[in-house]
PDB file of N, CA, C and O in Angstrom, chain B, residues numbered from 101:
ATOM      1  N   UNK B 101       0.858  -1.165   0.000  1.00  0.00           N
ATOM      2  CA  UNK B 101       0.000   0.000   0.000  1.00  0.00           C
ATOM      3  C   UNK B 101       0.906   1.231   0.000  1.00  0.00           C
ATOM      4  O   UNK B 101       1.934   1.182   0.676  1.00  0.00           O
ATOM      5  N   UNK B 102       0.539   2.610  -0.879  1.00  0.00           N
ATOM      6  CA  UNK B 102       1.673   3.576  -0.791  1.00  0.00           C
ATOM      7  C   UNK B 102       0.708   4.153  -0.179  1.00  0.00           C
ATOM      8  O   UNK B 102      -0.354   3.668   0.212  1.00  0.00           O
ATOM      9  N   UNK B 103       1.311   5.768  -0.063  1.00  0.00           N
ATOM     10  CA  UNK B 103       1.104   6.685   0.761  1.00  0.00           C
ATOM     11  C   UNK B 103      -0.220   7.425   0.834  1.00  0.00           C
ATOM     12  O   UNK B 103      -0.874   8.013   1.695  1.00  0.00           O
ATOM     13  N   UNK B 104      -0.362   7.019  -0.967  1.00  0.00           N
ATOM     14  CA  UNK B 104      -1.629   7.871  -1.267  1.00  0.00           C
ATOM     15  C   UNK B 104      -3.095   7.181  -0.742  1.00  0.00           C
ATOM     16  O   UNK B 104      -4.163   7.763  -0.553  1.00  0.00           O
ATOM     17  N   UNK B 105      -2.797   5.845  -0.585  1.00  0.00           N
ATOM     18  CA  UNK B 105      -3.806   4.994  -0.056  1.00  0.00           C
ATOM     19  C   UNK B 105      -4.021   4.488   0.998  1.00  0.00           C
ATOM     20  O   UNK B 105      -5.155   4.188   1.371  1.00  0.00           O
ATOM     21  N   UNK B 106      -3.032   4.310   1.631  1.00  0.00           N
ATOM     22  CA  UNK B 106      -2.748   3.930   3.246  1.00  0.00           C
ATOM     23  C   UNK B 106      -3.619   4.968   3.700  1.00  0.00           C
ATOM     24  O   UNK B 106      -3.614   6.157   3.378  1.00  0.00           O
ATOM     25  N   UNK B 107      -4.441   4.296   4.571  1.00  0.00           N
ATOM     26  CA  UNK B 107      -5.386   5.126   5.401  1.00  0.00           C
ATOM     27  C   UNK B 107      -5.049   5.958   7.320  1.00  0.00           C
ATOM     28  O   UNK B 107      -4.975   5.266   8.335  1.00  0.00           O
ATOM     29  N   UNK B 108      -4.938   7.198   7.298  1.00  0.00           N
ATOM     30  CA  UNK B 108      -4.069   8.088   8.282  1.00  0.00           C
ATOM     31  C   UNK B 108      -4.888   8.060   9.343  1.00  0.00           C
ATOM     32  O   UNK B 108      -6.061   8.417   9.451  1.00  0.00           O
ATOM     33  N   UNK B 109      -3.832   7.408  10.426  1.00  0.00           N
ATOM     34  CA  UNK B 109      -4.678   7.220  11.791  1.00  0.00           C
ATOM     35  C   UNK B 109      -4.615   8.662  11.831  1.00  0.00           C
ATOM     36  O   UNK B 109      -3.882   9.401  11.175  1.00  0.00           O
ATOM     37  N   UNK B 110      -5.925   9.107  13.130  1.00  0.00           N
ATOM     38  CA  UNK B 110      -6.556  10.085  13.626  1.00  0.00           C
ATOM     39  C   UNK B 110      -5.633  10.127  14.950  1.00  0.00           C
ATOM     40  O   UNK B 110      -5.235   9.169  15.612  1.00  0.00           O
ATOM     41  N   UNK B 111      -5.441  11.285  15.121  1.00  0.00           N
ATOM     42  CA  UNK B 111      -4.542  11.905  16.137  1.00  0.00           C
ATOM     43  C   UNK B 111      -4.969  11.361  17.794  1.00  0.00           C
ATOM     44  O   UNK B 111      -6.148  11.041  17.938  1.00  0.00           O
ATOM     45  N   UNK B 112      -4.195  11.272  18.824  1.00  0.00           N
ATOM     46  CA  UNK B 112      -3.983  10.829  19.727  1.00  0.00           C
ATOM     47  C   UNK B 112      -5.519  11.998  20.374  1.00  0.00           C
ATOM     48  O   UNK B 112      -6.526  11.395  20.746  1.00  0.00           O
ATOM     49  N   UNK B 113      -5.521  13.139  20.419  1.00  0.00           N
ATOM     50  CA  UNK B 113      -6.393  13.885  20.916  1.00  0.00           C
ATOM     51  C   UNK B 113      -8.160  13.983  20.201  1.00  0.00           C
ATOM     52  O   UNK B 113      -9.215  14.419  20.661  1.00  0.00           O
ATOM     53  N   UNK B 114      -7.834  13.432  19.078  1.00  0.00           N
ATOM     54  CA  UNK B 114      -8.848  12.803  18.464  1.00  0.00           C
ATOM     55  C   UNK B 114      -9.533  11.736  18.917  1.00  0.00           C
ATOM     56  O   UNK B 114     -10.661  11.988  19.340  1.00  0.00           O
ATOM     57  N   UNK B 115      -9.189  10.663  18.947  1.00  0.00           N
ATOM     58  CA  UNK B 115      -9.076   9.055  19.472  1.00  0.00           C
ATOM     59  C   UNK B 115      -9.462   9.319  20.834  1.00  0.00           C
ATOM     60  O   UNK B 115     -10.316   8.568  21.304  1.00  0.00           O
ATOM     61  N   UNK B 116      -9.011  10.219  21.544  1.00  0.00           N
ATOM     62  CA  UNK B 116      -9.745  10.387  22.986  1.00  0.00           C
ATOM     63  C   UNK B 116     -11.252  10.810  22.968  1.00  0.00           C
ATOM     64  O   UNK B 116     -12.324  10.318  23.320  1.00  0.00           O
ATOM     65  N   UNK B 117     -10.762  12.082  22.324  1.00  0.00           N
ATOM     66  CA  UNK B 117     -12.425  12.363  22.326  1.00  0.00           C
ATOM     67  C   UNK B 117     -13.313  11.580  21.366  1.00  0.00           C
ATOM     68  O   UNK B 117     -14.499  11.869  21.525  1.00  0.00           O
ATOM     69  N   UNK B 118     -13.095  10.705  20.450  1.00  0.00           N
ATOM     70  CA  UNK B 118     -14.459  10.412  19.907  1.00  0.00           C
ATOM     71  C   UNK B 118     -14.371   9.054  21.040  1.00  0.00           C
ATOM     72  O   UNK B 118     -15.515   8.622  21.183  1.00  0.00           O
ATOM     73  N   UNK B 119     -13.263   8.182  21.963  1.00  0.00           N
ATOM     74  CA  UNK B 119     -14.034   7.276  22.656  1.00  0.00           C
ATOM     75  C   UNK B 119     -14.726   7.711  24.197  1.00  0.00           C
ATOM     76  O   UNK B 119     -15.531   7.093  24.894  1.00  0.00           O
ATOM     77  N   UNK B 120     -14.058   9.031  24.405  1.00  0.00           N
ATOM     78  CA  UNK B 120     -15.007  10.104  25.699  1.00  0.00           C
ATOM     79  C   UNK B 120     -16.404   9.650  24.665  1.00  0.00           C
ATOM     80  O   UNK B 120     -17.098   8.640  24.779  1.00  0.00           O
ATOM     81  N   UNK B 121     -16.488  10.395  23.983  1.00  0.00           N
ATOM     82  CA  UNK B 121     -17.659  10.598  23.606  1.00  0.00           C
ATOM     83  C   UNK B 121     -18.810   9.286  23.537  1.00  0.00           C
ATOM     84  O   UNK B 121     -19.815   9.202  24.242  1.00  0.00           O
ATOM     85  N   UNK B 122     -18.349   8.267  22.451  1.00  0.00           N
ATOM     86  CA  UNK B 122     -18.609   7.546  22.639  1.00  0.00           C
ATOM     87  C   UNK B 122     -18.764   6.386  23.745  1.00  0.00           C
ATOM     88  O   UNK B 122     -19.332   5.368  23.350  1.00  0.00           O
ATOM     89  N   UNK B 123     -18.363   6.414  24.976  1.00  0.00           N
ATOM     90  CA  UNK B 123     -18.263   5.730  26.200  1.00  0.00           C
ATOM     91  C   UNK B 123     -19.628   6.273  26.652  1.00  0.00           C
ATOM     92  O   UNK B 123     -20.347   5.555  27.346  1.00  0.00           O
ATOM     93  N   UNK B 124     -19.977   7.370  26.332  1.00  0.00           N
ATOM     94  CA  UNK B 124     -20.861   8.522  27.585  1.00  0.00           C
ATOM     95  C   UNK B 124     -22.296   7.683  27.015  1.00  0.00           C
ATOM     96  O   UNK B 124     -23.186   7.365  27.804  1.00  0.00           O
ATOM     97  N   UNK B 125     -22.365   7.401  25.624  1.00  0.00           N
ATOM     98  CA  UNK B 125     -23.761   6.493  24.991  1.00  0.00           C
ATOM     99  C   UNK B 125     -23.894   5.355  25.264  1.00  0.00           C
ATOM    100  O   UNK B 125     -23.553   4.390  24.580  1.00  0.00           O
ATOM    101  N   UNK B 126     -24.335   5.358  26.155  1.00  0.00           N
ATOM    102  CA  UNK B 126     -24.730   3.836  26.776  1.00  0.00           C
ATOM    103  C   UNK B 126     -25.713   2.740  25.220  1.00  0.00           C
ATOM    104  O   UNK B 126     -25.855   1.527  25.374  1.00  0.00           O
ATOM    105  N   UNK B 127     -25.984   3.100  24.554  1.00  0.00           N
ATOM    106  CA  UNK B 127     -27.093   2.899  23.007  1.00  0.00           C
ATOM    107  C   UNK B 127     -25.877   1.730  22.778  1.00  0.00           C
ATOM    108  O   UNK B 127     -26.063   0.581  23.179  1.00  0.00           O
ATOM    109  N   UNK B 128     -24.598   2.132  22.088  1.00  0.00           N
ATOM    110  CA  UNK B 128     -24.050   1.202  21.713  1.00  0.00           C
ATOM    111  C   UNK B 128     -22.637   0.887  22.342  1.00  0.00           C
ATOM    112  O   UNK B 128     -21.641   0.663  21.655  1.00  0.00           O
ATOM    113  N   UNK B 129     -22.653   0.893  23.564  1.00  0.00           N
ATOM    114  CA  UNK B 129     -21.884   0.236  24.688  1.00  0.00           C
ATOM    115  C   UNK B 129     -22.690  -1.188  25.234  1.00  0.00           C
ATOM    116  O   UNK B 129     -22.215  -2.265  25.590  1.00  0.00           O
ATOM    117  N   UNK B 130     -24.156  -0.707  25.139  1.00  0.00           N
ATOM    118  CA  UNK B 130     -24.709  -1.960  25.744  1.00  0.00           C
ATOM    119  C   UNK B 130     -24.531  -2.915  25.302  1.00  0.00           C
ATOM    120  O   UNK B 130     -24.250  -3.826  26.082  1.00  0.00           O
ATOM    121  N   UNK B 131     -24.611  -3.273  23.560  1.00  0.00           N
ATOM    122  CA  UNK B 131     -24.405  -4.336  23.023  1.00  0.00           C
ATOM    123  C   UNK B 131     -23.485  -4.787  22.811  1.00  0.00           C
ATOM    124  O   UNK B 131     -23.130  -5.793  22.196  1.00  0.00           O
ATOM    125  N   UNK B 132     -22.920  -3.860  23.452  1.00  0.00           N
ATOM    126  CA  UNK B 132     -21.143  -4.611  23.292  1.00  0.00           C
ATOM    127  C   UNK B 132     -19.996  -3.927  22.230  1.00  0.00           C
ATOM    128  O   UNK B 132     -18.882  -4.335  21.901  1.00  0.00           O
ATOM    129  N   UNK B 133     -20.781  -2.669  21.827  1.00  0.00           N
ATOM    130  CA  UNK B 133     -19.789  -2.599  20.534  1.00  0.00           C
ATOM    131  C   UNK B 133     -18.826  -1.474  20.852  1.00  0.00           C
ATOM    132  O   UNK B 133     -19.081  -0.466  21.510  1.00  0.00           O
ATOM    133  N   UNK B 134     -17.537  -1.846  20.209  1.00  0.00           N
ATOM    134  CA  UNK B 134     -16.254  -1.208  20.290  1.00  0.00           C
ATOM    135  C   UNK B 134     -15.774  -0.489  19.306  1.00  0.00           C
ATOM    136  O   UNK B 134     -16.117  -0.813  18.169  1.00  0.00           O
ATOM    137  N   UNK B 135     -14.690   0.883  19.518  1.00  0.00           N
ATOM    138  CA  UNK B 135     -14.139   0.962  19.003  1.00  0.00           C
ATOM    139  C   UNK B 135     -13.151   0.757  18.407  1.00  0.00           C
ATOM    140  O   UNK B 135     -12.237   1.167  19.123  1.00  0.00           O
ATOM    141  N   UNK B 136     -12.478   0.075  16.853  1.00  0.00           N
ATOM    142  CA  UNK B 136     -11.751  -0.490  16.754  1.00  0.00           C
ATOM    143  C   UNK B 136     -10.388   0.332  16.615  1.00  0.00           C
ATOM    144  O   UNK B 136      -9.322   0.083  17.177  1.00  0.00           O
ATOM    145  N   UNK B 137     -10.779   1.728  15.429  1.00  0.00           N
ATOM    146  CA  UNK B 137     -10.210   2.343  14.692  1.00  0.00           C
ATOM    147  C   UNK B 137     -10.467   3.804  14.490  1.00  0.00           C
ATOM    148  O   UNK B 137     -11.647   4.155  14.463  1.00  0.00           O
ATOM    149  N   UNK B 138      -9.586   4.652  14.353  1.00  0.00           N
ATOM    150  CA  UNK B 138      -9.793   5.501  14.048  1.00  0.00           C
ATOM    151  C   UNK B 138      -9.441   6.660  13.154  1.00  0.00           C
ATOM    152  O   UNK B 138      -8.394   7.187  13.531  1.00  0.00           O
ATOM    153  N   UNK B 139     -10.043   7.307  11.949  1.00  0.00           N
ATOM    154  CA  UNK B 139      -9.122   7.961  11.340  1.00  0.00           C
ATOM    155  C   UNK B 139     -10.069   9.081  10.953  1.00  0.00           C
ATOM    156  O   UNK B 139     -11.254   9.251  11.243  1.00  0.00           O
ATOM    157  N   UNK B 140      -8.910  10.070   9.943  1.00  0.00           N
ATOM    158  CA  UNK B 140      -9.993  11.325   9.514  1.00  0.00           C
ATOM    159  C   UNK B 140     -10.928  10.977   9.236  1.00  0.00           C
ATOM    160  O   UNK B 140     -10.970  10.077   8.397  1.00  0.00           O
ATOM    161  N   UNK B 141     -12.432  11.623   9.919  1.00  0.00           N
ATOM    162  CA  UNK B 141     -14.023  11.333   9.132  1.00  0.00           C
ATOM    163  C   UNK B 141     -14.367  10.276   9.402  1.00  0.00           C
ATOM    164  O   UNK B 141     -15.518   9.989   9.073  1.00  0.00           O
ATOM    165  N   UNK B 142     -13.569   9.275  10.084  1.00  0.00           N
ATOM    166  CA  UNK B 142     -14.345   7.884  10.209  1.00  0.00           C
ATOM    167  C   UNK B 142     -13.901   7.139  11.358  1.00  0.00           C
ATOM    168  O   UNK B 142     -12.705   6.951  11.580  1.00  0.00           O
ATOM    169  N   UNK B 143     -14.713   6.761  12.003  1.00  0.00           N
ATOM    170  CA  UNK B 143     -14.609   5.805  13.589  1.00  0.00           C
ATOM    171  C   UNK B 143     -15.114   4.209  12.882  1.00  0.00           C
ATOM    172  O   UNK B 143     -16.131   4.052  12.206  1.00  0.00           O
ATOM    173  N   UNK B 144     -14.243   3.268  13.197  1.00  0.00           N
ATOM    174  CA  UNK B 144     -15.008   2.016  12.708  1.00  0.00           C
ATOM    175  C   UNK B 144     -15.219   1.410  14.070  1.00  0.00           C
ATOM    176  O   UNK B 144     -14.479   1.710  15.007  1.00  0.00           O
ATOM    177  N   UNK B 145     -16.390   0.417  14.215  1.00  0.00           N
ATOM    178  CA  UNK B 145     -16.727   0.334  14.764  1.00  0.00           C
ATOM    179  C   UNK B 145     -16.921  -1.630  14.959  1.00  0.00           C
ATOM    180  O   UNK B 145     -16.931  -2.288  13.919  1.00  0.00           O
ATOM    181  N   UNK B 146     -17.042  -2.279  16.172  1.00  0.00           N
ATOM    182  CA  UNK B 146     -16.836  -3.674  15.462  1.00  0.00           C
ATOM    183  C   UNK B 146     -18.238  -3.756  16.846  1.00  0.00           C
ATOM    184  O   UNK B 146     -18.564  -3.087  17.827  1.00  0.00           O
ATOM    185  N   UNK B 147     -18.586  -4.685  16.321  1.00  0.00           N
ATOM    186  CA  UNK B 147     -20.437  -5.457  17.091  1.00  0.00           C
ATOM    187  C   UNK B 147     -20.777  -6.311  16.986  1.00  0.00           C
ATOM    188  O   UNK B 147     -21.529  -6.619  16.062  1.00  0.00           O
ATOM    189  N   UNK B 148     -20.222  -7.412  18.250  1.00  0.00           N
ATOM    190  CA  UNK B 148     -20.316  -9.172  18.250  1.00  0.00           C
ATOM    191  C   UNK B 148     -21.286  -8.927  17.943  1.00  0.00           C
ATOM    192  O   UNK B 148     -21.996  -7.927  18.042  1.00  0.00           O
ATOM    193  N   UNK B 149     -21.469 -10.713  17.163  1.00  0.00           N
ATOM    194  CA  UNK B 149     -22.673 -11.103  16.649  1.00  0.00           C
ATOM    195  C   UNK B 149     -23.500 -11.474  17.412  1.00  0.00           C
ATOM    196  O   UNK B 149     -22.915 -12.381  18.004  1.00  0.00           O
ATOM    197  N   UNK B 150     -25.140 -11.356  18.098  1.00  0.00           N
ATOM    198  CA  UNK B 150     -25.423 -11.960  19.048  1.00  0.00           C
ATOM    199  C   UNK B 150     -26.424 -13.507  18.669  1.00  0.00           C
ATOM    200  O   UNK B 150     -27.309 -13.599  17.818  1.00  0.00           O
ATOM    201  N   UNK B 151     -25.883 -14.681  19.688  1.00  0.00           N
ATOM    202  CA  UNK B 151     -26.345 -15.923  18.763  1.00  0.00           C
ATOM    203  C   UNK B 151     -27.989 -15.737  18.815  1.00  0.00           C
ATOM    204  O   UNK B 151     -28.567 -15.009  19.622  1.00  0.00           O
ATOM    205  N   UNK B 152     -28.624 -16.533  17.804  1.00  0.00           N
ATOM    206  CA  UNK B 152     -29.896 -16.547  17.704  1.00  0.00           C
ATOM    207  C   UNK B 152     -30.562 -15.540  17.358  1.00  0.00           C
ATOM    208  O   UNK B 152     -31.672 -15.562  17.890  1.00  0.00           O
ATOM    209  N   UNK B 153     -30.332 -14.314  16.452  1.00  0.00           N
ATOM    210  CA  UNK B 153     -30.388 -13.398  15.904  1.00  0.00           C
ATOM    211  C   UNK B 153     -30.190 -13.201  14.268  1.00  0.00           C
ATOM    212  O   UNK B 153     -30.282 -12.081  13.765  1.00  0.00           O
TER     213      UNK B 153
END
């Protein structure tokens, strides 16, 4: 992957605040879901599967 495509982690003061932020929403903490990643414009996000669903 070069430079132009490699995707640019989001800054250390970034990464805090969107998981402050995100911690404070109990909506999608309950189900379990995490933050994996983070970069400009985009938080990814990962959400076990729950069985029998």
């Amino acid at each position: 992957m070069d430079e132009q495509t490699r995707p640019r982690q989001a800054s250390s003061e970034v990464r805090t605040r969107d998981r402050v932020g995100f911690d404070r929403h109990g909506l999608m903490t309950r189900p379990g879901a995490r933050i994996t990643r983070t970069a400009p414009g985009r938080v990814y996000l990962l959400l076990p599967n729950r069985p029998g669903r």
